[in-house]
N, C-alpha and C positions, 0 to 999 in steps of 0.2 A: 559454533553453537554453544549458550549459554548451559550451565547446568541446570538453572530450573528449567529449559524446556527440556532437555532430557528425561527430567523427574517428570514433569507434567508444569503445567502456568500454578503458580504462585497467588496467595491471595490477594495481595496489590495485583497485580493482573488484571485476573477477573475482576475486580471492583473496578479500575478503569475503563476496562471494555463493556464492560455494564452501564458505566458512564455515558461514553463514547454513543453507544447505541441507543442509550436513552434522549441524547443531544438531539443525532438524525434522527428520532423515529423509528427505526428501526428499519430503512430503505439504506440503499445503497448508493454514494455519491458518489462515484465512478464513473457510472451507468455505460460499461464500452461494450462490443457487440457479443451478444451470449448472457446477460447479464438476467436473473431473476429479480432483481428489485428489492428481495428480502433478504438484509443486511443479516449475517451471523460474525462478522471478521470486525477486530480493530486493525486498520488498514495506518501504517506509516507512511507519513506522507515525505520528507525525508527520511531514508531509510538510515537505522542503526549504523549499518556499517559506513555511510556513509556522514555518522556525525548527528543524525537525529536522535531526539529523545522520547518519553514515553509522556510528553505532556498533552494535553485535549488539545492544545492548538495545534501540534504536529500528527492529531492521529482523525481519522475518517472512517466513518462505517463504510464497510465492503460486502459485498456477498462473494460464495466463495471462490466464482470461477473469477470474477475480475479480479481478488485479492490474490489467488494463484496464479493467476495469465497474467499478470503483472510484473509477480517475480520470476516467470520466464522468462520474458521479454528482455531478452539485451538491446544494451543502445550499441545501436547501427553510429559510424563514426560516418561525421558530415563530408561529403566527396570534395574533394581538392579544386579549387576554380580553377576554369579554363582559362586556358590563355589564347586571344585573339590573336591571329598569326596573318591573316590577311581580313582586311576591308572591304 
């Protein structure tokens, strides 16, 4: 966890996610099930730890429960192919 969020977002922050929101309208482009439609989150679309940054092309309005069920959601690792043993 960053120190500004500790302290609270930062004014860079807020001025991009103000951005961010302003871009979409203020809807949420996720839209996964549960979703209210009314965007308050700047959503990373790569995420941080995995090497994204805080630029408008990497960020997406979210509302809150798709922007939180999102970072629950672990990836499930893909099953192993079967192997044909008879024809």
């Amino acid at each position: 966890m960053s120190r500004a969020w500790v302290k609270g977002s930062t004014t860079r922050w807020r001025k991009i996610r103000a951005a961010v929101l302003a871009r979409d309208k203020g809807l949420c482009t996720i839209a996964a099930p549960g979703c209210t439609g009314r965007a308050t989150h700047a959503d990373h679309i790569v995420l941080r730890s995995m090497g994204g940054d805080d630029s408008l092309d990497n960020l997406r309005a979210a509302c809150e429960s798709c922007n939180l069920g999102r970072k629950r959601a672990t990836p499930q690792p893909e099953p192993a192919p079967r192997r044909v043993t008879r024809w």
